[in-house]
C-alpha positions in Angstrom: 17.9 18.0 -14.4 19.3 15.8 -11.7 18.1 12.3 -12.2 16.1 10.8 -8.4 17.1 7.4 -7.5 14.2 5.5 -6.2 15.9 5.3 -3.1 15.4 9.3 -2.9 11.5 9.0 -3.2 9.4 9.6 0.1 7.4 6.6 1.0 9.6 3.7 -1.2 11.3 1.5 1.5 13.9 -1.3 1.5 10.8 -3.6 0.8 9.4 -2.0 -2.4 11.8 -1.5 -4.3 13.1 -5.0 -3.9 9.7 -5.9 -5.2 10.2 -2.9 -7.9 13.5 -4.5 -9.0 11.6 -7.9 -8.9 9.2 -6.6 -11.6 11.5 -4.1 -13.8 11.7 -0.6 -12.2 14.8 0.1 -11.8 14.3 4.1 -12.0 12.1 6.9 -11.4 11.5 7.2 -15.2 10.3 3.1 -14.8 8.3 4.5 -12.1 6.3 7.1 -13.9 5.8 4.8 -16.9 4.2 1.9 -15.0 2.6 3.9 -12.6 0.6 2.9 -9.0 -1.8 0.8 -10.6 0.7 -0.9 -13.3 3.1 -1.8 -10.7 0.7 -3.2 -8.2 -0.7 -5.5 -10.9 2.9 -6.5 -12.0 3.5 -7.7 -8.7 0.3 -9.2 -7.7 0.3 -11.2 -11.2 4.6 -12.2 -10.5 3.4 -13.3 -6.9 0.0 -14.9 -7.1 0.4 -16.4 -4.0 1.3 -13.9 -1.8 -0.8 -11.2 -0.1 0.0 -7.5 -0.8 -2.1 -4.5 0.6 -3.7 -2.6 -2.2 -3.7 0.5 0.0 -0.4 0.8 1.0 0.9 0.3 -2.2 -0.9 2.4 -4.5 -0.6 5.4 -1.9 3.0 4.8 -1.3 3.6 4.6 -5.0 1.7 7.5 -6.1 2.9 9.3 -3.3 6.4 9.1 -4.1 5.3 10.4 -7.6 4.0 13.4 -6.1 6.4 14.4 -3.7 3.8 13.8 -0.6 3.1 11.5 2.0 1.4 8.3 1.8 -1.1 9.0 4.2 
């Protein structure tokens, strides 16, 4: 089985996965492991200050899990 950058996902842009990196997924198997929920509240807890939009995350994240869309 060939092994998916994150970079190869749909929906995972330049942005998200700095902000993976920034939290400790470096892979799809990181990915799966944390999942949509996981991640957002790894990155909401490592940037309290900031504003990040629930929505877009979770969908894009579960989305690129799923092979679809995150609309």
């Amino acid at each position: 089985m060939k092994m998916q950058r994150l970079e190869d996902l749909p929906n995972l842009g330049k942005t998200i996965i700095q902000n993976l990196h920034s939290i400790g997924v470096y892979s799809v198997g990181d990915l799966k492991k944390v999942g949509p929920v996981g991640v957002y509240k790894k990155i909401t807890t490592k940037y309290p200050k900031k504003t990040w939009p629930v929505c877009y995350y979770l969908y894009s994240i579960e989305g690129a899990l799923t092979g679809k869309h995150w609309k």
